[in-house]
Every structure is written in C-alpha cells, then in structure tokens.
C-alpha positions in Angstrom: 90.5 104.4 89.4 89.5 101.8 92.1 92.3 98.8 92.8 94.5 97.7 95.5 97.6 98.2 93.3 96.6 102.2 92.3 95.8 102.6 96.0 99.3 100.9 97.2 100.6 102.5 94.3 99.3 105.9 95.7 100.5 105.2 99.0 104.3 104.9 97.9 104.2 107.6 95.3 102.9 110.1 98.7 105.7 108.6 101.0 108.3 108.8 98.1 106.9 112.7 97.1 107.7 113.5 101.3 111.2 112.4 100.8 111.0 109.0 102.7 111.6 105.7 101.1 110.5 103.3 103.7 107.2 102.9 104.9 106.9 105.0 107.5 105.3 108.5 106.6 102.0 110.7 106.5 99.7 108.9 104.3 97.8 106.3 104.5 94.9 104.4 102.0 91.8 102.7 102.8 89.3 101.7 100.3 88.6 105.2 98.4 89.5 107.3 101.3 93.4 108.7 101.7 94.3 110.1 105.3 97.1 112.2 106.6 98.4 111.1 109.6 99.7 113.8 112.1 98.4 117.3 110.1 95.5 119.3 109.9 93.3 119.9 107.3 94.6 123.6 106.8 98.2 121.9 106.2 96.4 120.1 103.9 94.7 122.8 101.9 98.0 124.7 102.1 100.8 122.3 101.5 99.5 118.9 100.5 96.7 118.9 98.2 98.6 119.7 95.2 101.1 117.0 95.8 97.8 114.7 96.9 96.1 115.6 93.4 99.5 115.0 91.4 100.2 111.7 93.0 96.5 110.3 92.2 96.2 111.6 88.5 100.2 109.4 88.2 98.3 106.5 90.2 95.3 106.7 87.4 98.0 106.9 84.6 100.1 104.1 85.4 96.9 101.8 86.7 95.4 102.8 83.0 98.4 101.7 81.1 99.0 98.2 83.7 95.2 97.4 81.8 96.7 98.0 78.6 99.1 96.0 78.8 97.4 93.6 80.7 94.6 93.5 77.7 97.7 93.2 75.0 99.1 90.2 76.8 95.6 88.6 76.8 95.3 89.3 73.0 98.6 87.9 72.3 97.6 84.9 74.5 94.2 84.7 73.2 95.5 84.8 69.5 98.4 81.8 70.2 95.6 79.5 71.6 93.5 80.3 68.7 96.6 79.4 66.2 97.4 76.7 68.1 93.6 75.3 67.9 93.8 76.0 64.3 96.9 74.0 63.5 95.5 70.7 65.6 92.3 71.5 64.1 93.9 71.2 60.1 96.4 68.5 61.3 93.5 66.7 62.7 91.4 67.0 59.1 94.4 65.2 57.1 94.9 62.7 59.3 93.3 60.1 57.4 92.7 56.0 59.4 91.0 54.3 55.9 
C-alpha cells in the first residue's frame, strides 16, 4: 500500500520494533523506498529483514482497515444526507400555498 500515513506508520512501527520510542533510530521512509541508516546490507539480510517484512505486512493491515472505516463513515454520511434530502423533499410535497 502507497500513502503517507502507512509509510509514517511504517517508520514508527521500525523505531518502536528497535526498542526506541522517540524519533531517533535506523530507519527511514521516502516515497516507496525504506533505508537503514548506519548498517550494511548483510545486517540487513541477517537481522532486519524479517522485522522489515513484519512491520510492512502490519502497515498494509492497518492502512486496509483505516479505508474501511474511512468508506463506512462515508456510507453512514452519505446515507444521513440522503434521509435528510428525503424528509425536506416529502415535507416540501405537503406544503401546500393555495
């Protein structure tokens, strides 16, 4: 999944899986691209591509279900305005001005 908040998202969830809560730590995200800051690639292979390939499949989970629920709030939304339309609507009909 492409979007600023699974990439920030992914980000965190790397600094948070190091043990570090602040925003200081190894990883970093730009565009589609994660980098490692201060390893080399056989670190990478050895120690941190598990925790690289966990940390985007919970990024795609959690960016799947923010759509869902963003997409049930605009249902919900989308089915008030239509009620709301419908009651002016049948108000409007007997309204009578003879």
């Amino acid at each position: 999944m492409t979007s600023a908040y699974g990439y920030t998202l992914l980000a965190q969830m790397l600094l948070v899986g190091r043990g570090s809560h602040s925003a200081h730590g190894i990883a970093n995200v730009y565009g589609a691209t994660v980098t490692l800051e201060g390893t080399t690639i056989e670190e990478v292979e050895r120690y941190h591509r598990d925790t690289l390939q966990l940390a985007v499949a919970e990024t795609n989970r959690q960016y799947r279900e923010l759509l869902r629920q963003e997409d049930q709030r605009r249902i919900r939304e989308n089915a008030l305005r239509e009620e709301h339309r419908k009651r002016i609507e049948d108000a409007s009909k007997r309204i009578k001005f003879d």
